[in-house]
N, CA, C and O atoms as CSV, one atom per row, in Angstrom:
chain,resi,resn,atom,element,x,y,z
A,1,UNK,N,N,15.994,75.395,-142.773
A,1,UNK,CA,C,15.128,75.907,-141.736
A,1,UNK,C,C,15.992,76.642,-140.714
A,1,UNK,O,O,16.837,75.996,-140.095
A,2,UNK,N,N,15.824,78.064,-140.477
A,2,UNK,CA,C,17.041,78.846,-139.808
A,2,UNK,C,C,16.733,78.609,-138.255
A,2,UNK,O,O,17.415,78.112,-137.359
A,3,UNK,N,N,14.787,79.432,-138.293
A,3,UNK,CA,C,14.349,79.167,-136.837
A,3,UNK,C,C,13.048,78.798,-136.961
A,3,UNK,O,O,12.077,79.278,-137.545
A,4,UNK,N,N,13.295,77.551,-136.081
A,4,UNK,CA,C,11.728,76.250,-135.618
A,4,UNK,C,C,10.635,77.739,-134.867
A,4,UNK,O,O,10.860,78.509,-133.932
A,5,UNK,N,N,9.486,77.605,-135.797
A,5,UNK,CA,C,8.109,78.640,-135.042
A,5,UNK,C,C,7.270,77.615,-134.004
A,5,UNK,O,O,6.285,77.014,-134.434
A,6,UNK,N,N,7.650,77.474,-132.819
A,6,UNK,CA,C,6.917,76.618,-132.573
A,6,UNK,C,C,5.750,77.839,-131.603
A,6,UNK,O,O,5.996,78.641,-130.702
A,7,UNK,N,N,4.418,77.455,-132.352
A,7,UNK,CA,C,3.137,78.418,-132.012
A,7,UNK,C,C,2.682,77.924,-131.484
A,7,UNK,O,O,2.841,76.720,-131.687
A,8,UNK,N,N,1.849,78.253,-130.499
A,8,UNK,CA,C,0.433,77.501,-129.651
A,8,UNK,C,C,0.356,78.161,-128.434
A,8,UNK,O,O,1.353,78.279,-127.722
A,9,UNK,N,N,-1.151,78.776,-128.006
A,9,UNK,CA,C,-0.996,79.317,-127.154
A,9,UNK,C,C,-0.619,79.315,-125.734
A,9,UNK,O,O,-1.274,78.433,-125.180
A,10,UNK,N,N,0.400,80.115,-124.639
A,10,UNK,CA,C,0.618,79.920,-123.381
A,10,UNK,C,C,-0.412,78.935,-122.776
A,10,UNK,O,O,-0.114,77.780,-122.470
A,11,UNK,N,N,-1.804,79.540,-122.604
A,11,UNK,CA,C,-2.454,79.223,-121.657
A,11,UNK,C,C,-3.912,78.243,-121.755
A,11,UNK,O,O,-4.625,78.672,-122.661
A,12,UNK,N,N,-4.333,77.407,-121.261
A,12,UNK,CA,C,-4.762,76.486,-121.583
A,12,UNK,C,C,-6.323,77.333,-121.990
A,12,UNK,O,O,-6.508,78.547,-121.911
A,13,UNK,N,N,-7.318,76.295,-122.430
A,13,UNK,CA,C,-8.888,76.766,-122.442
A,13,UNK,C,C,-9.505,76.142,-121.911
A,13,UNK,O,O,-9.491,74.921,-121.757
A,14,UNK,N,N,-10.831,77.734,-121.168
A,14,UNK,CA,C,-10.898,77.412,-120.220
A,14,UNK,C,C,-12.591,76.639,-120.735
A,14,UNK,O,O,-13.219,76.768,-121.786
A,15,UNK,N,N,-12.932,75.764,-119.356
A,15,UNK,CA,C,-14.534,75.769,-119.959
A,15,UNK,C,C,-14.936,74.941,-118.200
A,15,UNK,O,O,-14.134,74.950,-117.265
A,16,UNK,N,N,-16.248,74.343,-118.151
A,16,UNK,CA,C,-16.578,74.019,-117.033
A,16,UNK,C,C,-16.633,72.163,-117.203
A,16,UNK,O,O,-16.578,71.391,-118.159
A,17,UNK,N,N,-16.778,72.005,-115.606
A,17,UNK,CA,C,-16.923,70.630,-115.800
A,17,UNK,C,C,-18.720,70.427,-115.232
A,17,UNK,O,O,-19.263,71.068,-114.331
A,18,UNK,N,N,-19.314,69.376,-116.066
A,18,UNK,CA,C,-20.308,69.202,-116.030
A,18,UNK,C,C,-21.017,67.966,-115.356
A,18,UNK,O,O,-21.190,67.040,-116.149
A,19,UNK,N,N,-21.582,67.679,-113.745
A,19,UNK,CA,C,-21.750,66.408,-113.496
A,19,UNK,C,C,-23.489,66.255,-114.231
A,19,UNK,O,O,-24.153,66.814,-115.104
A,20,UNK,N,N,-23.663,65.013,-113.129
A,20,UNK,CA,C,-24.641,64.053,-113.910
A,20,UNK,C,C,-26.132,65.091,-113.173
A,20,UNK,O,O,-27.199,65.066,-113.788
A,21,UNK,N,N,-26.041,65.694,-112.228
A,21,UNK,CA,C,-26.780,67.049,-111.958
A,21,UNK,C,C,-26.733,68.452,-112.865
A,21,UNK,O,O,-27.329,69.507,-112.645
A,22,UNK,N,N,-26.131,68.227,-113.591
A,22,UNK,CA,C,-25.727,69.341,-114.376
A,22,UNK,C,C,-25.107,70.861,-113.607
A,22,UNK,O,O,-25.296,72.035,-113.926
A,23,UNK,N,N,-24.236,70.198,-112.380
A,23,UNK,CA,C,-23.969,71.341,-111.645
A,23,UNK,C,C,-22.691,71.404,-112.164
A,23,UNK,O,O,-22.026,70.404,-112.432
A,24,UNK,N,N,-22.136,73.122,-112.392
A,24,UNK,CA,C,-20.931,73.112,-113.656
A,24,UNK,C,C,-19.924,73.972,-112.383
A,24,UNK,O,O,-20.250,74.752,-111.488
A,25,UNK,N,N,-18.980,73.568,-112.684
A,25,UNK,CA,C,-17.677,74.299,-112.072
A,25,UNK,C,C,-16.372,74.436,-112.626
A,25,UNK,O,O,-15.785,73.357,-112.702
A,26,UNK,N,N,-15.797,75.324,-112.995
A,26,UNK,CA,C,-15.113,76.240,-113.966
A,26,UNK,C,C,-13.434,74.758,-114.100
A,26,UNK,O,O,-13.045,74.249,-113.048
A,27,UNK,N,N,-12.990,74.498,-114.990
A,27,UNK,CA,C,-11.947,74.085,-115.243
A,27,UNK,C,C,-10.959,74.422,-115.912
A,27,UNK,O,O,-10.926,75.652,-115.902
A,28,UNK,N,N,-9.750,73.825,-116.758
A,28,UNK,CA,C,-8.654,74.679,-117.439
A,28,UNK,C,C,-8.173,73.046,-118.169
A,28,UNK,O,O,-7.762,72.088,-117.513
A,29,UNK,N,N,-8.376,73.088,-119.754
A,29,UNK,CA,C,-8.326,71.993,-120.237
A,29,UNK,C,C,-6.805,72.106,-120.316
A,29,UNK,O,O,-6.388,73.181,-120.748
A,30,UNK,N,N,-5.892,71.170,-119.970
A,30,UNK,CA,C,-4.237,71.681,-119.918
A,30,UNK,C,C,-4.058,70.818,-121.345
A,30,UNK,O,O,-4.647,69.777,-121.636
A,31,UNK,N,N,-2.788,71.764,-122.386
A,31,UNK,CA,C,-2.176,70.909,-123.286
A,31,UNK,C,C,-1.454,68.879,-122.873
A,31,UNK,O,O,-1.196,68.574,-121.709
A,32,UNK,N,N,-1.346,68.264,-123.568
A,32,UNK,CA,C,-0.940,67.083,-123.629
A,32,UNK,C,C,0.202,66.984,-124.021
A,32,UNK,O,O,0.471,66.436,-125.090
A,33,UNK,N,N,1.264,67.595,-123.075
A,33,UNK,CA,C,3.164,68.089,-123.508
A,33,UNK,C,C,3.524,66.568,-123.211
A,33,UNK,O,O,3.193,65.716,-122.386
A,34,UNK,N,N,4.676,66.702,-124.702
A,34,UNK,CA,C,5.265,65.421,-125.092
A,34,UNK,C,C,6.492,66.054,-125.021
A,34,UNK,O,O,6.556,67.275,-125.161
A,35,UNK,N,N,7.823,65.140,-124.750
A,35,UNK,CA,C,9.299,65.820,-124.591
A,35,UNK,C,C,9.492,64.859,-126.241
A,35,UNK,O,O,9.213,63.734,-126.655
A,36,UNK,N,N,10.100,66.049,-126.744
A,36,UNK,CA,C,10.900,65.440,-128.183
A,36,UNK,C,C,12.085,66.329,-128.880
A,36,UNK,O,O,12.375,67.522,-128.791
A,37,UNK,N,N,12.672,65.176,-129.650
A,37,UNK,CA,C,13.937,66.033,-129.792
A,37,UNK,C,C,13.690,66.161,-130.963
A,37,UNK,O,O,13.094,65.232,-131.509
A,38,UNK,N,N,14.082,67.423,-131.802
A,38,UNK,CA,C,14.054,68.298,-133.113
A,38,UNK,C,C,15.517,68.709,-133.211
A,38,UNK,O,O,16.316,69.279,-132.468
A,39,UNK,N,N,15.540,68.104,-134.625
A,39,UNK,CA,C,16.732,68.754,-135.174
A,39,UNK,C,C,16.887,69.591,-135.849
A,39,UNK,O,O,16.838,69.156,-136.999
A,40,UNK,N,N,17.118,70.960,-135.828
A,40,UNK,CA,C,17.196,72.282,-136.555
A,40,UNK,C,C,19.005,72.551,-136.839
A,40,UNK,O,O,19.995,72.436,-136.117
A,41,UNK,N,N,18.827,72.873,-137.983
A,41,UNK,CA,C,20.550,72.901,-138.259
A,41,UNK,C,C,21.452,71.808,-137.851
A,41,UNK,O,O,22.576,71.982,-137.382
A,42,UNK,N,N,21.133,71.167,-137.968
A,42,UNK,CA,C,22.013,70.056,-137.521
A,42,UNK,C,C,22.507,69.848,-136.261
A,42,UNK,O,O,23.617,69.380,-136.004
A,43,UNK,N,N,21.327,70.345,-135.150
A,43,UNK,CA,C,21.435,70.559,-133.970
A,43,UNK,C,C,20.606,69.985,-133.181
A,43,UNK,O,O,19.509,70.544,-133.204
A,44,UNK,N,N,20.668,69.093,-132.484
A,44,UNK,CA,C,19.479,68.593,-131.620
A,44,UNK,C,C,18.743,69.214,-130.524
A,44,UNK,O,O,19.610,69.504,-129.699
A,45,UNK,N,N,17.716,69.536,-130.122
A,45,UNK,CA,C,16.740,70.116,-128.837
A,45,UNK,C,C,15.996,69.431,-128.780
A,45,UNK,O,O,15.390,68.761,-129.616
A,46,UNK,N,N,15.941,69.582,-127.161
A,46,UNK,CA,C,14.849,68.605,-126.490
A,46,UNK,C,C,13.825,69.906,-126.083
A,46,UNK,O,O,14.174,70.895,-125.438
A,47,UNK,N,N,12.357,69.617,-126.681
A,47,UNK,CA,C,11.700,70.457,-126.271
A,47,UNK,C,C,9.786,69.738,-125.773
A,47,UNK,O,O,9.084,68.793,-126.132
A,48,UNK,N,N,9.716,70.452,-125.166
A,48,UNK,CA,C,8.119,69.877,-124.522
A,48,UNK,C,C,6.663,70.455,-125.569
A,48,UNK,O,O,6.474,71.671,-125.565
A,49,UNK,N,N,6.061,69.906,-126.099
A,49,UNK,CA,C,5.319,70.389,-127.616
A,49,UNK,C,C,3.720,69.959,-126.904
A,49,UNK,O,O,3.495,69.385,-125.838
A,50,UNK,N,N,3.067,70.314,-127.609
A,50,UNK,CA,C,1.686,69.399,-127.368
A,50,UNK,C,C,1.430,68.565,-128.880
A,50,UNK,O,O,1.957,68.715,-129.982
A,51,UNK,N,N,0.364,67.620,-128.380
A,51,UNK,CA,C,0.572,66.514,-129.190
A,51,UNK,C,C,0.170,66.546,-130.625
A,51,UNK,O,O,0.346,65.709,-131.511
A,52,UNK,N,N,-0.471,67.831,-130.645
A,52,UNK,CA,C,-1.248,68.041,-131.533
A,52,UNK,C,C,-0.175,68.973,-132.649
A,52,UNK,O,O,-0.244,68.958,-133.878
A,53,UNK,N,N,0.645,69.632,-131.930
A,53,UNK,CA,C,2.254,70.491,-132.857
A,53,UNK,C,C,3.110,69.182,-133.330
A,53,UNK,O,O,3.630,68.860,-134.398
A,54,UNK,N,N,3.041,68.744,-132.395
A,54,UNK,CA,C,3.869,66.631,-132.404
A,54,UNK,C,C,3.697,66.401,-133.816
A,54,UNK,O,O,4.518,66.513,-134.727
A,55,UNK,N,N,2.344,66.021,-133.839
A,55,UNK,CA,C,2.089,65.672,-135.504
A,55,UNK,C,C,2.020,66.469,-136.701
A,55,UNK,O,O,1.830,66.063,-137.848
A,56,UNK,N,N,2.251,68.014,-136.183
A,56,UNK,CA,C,3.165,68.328,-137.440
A,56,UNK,C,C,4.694,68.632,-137.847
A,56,UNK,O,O,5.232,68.995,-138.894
A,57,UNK,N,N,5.173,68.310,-136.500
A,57,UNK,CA,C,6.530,68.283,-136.936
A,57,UNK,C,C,6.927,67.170,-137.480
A,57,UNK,O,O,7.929,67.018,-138.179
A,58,UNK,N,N,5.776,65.998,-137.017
A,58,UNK,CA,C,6.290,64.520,-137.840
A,58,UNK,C,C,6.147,64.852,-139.129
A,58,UNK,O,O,7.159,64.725,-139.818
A,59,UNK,N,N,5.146,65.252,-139.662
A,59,UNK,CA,C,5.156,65.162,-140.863
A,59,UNK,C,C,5.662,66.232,-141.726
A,59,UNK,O,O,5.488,66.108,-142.938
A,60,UNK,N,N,6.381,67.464,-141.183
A,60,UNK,CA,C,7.348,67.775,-141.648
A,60,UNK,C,C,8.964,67.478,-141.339
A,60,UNK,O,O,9.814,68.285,-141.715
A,61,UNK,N,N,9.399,65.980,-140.464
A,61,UNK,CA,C,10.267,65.644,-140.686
A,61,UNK,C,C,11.399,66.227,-139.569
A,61,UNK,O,O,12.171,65.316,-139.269
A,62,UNK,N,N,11.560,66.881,-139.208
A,62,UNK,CA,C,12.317,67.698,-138.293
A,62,UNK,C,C,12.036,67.020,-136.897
A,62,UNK,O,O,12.701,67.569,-136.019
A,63,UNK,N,N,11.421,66.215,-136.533
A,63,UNK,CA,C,11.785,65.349,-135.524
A,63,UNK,C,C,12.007,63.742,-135.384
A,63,UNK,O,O,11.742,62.790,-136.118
A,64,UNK,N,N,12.555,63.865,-134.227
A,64,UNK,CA,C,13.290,62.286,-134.426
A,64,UNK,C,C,11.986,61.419,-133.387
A,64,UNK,O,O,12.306,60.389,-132.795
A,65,UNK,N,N,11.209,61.723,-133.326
A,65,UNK,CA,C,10.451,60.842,-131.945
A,65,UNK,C,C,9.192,59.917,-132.950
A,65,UNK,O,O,8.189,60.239,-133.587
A,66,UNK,N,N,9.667,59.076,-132.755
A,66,UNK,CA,C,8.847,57.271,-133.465
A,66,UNK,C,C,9.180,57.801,-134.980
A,66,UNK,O,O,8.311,58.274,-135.712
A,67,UNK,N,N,10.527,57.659,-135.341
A,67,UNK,CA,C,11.092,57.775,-136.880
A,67,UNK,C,C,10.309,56.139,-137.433
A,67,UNK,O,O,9.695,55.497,-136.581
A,68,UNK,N,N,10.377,55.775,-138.398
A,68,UNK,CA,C,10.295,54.267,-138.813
A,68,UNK,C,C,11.633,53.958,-139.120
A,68,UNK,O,O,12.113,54.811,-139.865
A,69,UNK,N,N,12.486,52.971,-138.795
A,69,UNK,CA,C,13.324,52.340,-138.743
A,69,UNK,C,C,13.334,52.195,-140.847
A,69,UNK,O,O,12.337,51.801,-141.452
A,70,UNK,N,N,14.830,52.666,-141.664
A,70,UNK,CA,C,14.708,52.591,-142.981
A,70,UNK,C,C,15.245,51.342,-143.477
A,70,UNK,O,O,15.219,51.094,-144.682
């Protein structure tokens, strides 16, 4: 693996918040950034992901964050 693609967009989505009046006012759903370290080339980085990229780098292996003990 030469270079980690890590994709997902800048900016959050947007939508409203809705009370029990149904009066709506505009919000910004923010990603759920996790700090984890990835090893690319035999190199470690600490990088901030959302949780949802998280679980595919687990399962392609390239990160070290909740390994199972072998």
């Amino acid at each position: 693996m030469s270079k980690l693609a890590l994709k997902f967009p800048r900016t959050a989505s947007i939508g409203n918040t809705v009370s029990h009046a149904k009066n709506r006012h505009s919000r910004a759903f923010k990603y759920n950034l996790q700090t984890v370290t990835v090893v690319e080339d035999g190199k470690k980085m600490r990088l901030r992901v959302p949780a949802k990229l998280l679980k595919t780098l687990k399962k392609a292996g390239v990160t070290t964050h909740h390994q199972k003990a072998d």
